[in-house]
C-alpha positions as CSV (number, residue, x, y, z in Angstrom):
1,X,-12.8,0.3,73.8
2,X,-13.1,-0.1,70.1
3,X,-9.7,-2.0,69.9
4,X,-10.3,-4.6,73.0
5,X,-14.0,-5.6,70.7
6,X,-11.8,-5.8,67.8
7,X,-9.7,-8.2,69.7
8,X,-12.6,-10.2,71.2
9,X,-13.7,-11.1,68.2
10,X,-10.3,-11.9,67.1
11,X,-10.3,-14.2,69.8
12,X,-13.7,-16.1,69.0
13,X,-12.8,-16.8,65.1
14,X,-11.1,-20.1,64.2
15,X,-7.5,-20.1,62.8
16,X,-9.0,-20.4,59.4
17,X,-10.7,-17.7,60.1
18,X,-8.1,-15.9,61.2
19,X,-6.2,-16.1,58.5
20,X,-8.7,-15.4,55.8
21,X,-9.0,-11.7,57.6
22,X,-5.4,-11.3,57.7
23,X,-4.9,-11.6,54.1
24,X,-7.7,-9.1,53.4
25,X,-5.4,-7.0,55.9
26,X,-2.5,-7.2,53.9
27,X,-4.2,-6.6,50.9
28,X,-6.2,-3.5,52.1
29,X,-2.4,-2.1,53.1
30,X,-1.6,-2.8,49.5
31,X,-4.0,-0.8,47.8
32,X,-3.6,1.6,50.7
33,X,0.2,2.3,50.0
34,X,-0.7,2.1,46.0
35,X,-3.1,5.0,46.6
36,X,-0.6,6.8,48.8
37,X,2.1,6.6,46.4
38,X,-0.5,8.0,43.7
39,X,-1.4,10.9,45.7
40,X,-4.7,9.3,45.6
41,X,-5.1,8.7,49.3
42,X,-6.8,11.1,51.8
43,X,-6.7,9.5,55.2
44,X,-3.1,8.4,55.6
45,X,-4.0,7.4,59.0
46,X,-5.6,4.6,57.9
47,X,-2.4,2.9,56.7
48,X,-0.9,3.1,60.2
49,X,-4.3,1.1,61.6
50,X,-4.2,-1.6,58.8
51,X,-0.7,-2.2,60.2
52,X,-2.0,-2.6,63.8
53,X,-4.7,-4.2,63.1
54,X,-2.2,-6.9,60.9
55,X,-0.1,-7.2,64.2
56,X,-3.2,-8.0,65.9
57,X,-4.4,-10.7,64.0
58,X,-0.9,-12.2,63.7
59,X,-0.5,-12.1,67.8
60,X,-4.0,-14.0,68.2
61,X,-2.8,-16.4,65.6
62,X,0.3,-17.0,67.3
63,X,-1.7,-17.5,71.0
64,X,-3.6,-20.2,69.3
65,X,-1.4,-21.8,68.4
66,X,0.8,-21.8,71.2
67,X,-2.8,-22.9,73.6
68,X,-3.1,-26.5,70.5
């Protein structure tokens, strides 16, 4: 259920939006994968969410602006 609220409000953000959160995505996996590879990083699980989370945002992108 978490996910399909994640994607909801996906879905009610503009493209601009959308595309300011993706960046914070990408850079969150950044620092995520810096800490990894510093043996800094406890919950390596995260990194795999950030990456579906990206995906997400990137489909809803993509349905919007297939719908223009």
């Amino acid at each position: 259920m978490k996910i399909n609220t994640f994607v909801k409000d996906l879905k009610a953000k503009s493209v601009a939006e959308l595309n300011e959160e993706l960046v914070a995505a990408k850079k969150e996996l950044f620092n995520l994968r810096f800490q990894n590879a510093t043996n800094q990083l406890d919950n390596t699980s995260r990194i795999k969410e950030v990456r579906k989370n990206i995906a997400r945002i990137q489909t809803v992108i993509t349905e919007a602006s297939k719908a223009e």
